[in-house]
C-alpha distance (Angstrom), angle and dihedral (degrees) to the residues before:
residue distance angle dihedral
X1 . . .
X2 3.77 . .
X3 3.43 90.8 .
X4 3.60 105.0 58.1
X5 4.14 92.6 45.7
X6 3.88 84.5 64.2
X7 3.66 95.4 44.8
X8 4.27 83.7 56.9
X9 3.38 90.7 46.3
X10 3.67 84.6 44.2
X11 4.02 94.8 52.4
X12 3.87 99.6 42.0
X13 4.03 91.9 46.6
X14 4.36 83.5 57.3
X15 3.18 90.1 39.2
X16 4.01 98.1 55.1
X17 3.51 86.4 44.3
X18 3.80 98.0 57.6
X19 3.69 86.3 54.5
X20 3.62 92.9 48.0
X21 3.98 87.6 53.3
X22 3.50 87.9 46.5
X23 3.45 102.5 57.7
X24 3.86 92.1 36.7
X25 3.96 82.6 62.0
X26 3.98 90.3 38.0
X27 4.04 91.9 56.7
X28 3.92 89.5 43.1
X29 3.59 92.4 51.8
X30 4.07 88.8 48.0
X31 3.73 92.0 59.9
X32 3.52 101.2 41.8
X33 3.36 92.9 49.7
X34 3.89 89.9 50.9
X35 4.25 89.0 44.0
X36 3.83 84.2 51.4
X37 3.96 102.1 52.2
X38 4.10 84.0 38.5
X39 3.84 86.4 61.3
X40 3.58 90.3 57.7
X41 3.64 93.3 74.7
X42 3.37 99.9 23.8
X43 3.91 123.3 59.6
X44 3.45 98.8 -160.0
X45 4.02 90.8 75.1
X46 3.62 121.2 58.7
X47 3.42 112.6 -125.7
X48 4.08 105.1 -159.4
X49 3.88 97.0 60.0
X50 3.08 102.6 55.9
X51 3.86 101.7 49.3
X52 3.87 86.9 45.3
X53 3.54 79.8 59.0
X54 4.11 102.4 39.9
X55 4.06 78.5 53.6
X56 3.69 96.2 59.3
X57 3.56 98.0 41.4
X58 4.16 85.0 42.2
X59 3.58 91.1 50.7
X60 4.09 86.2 54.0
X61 3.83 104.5 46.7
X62 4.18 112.4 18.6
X63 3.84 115.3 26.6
X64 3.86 88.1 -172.2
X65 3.90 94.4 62.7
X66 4.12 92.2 37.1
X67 3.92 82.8 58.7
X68 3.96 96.1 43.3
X69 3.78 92.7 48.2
X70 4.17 87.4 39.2
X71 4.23 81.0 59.3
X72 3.57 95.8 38.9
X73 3.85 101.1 131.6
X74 4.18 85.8 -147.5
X75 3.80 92.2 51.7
X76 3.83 112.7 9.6
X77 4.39 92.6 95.9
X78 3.58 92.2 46.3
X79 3.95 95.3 49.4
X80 3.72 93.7 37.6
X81 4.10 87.8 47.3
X82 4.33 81.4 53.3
X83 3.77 95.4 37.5
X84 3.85 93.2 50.4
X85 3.63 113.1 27.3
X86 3.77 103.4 9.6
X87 3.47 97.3 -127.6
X88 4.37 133.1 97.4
X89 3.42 131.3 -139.6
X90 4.20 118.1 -81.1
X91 3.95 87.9 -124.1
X92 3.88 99.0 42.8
X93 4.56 79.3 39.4
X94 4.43 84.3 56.9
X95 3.52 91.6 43.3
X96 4.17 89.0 52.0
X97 4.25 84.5 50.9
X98 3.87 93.8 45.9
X99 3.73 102.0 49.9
X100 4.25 94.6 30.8
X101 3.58 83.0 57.4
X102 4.05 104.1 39.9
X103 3.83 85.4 47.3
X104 3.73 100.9 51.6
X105 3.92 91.2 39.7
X106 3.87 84.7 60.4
X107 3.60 88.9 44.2
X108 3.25 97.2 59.0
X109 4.10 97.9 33.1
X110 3.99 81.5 58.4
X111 3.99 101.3 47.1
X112 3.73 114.1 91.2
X113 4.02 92.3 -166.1
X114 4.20 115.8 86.7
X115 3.85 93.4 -153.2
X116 4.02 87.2 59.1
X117 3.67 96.0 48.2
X118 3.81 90.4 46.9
X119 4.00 84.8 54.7
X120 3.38 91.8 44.6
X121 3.35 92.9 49.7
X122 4.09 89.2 51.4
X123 3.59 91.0 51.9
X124 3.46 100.6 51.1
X125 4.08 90.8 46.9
X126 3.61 76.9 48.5
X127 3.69 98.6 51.9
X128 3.59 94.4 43.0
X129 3.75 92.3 60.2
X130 3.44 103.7 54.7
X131 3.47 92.6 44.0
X132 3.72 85.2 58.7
X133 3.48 87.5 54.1
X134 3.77 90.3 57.7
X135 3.94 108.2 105.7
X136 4.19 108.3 -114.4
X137 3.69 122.0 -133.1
X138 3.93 119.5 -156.4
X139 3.88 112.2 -108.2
């Protein structure tokens, strides 16, 4: 009898946490997706990271918004080119360099403190080699 009150106890405690995880991954997804669509406009923010990253969190919370942003006509190649073959395109790759770079030159043009621009300038080093890393795809 004992048994079986900690195996409910047991269940529900999992269960509450899978939900927690869920939503964690739910409320990541939400603001990547909303950082990705703002770098549209805006070439300061790179657009390509962060819906990579709303569609892993997507694809671990909400299966209906992993499939709308998986048949998104702006994103859908790009994430199915990841998902599949883990590679992107050489154009939509250029594009990545170009506004990476223009963004963390301004970055660090606009920051009065060294020890930020020094970071800066690690991160975009940083940033620059894995995306060099990234397999290319002919357009």
């Amino acid at each position: 009898m004992k048994h079986s009150g900690i195996m409910a106890v047991h269940y529900r405690f999992q269960r509450n946490k899978m939900a927690l995880k869920r939503g964690v991954y739910l409320i990541c997804g939400l603001c990547s997706l909303a950082l990705g669509l703002l770098g549209i406009p805006l070439p300061i923010l790179p657009t390509v990271p962060f819906i990579l990253l709303a569609a892993f969190c997507f694809a671990r919370s909400s299966d209906s918004l992993y499939q709308w942003l998986m048949e998104h006509p702006w994103f859908s190649d790009a994430l199915k080119h990841w998902e599949s073959e883990r590679a992107i395109r050489k154009g939509l790759k250029r594009k990545a360099y170009i506004v990476s770079g223009l963004s963390f030159a301004l970055s660090i043009a606009i920051v009065p403190l060294v020890w930020v621009k020094f970071m800066l300038v690690f991160f975009a080093i940083a940033l620059g080699v894995y995306l060099r890393n990234i397999p290319e795809l002919e357009d």
